[in-house]
C-alpha positions as CSV (number, residue, x, y, z in Angstrom):
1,X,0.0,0.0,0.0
2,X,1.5,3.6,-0.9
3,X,1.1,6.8,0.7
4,X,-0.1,9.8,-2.0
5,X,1.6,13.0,-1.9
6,X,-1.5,14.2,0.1
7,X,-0.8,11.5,2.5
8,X,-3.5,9.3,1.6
9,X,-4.1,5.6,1.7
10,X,-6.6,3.7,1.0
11,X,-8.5,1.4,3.7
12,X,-8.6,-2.7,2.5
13,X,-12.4,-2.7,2.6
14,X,-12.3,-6.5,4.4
15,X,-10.7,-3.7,7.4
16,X,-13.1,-1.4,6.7
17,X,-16.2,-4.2,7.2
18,X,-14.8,-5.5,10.1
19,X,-14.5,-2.5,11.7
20,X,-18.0,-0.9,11.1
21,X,-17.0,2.1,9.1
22,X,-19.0,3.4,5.8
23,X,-18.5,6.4,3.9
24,X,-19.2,9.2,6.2
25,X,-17.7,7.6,9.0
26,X,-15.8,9.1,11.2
27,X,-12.2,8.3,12.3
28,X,-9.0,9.2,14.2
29,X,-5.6,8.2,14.3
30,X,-3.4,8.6,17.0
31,X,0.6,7.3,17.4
32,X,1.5,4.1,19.8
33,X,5.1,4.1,19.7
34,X,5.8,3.7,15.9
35,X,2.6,2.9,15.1
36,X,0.0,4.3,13.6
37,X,-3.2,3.4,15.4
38,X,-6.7,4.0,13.4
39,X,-10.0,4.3,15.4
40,X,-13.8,4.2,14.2
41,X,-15.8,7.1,16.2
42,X,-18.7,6.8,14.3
43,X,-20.1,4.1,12.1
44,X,-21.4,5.3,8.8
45,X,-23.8,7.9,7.3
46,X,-26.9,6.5,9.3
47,X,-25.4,7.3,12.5
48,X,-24.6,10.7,11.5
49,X,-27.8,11.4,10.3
50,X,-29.8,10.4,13.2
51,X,-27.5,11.8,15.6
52,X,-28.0,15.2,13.1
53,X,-31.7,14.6,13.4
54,X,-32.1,14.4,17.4
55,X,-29.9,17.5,17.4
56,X,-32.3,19.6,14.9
57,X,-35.3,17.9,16.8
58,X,-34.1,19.0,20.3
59,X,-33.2,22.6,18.8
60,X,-36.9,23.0,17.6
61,X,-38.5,21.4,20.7
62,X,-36.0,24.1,22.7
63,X,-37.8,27.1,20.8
64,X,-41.4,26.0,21.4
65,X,-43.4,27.7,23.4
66,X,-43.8,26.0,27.0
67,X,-47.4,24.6,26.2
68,X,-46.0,22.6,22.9
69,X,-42.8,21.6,25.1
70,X,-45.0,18.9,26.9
71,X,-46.8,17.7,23.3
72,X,-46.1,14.4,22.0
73,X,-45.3,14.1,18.1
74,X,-49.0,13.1,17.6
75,X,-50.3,15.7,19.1
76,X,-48.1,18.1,17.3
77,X,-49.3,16.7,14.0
78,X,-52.5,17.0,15.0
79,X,-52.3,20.6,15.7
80,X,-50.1,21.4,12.8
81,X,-53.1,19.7,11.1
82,X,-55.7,21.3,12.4
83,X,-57.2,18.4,14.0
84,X,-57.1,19.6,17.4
85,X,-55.0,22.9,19.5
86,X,-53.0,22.2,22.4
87,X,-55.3,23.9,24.7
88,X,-58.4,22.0,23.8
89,X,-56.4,18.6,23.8
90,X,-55.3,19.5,27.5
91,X,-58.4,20.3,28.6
92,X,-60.6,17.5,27.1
């Protein structure tokens, strides 16, 4: 295996099963005497994305008024809908 003049290498994808990484993966390296020690920190694209997902989700539920804060995803369908308001669902 070479190293290109960008200091590149490419990963033997048999490694790259067994260790649980996927294109958007993320990795670091770190030294261990003279070696050159590769670690998986996250395992693919799906992971990022859901971990992306929770983040936007608990930014929006943050900026919610304090009577939405306590409304299920249902419920906030519902109103978004206009099935039902938060207000009437709370006091039925």
């Amino acid at each position: 295996m070479r190293v290109t003049e960008k200091g590149q290498v490419t990963i033997p994808k048999h490694i790259r099963v067994a260790a649980g990484v996927a294109p958007g993966s993320e990795v670091a390296f770190s030294l261990e005497g003279s070696r050159i020690v590769f670690t998986p920190l996250s395992t693919g694209a799906k992971g990022d994305r859901r971990a992306k997902l929770r983040a936007a989700a608990a930014k929006v539920r943050s900026s919610l008024s304090p009577e939405f804060r306590q409304l299920g995803a249902t419920e906030i369908m519902e109103f978004l809908r206009g099935d039902s308001t938060p207000v009437n669902r709370r006091q039925r």
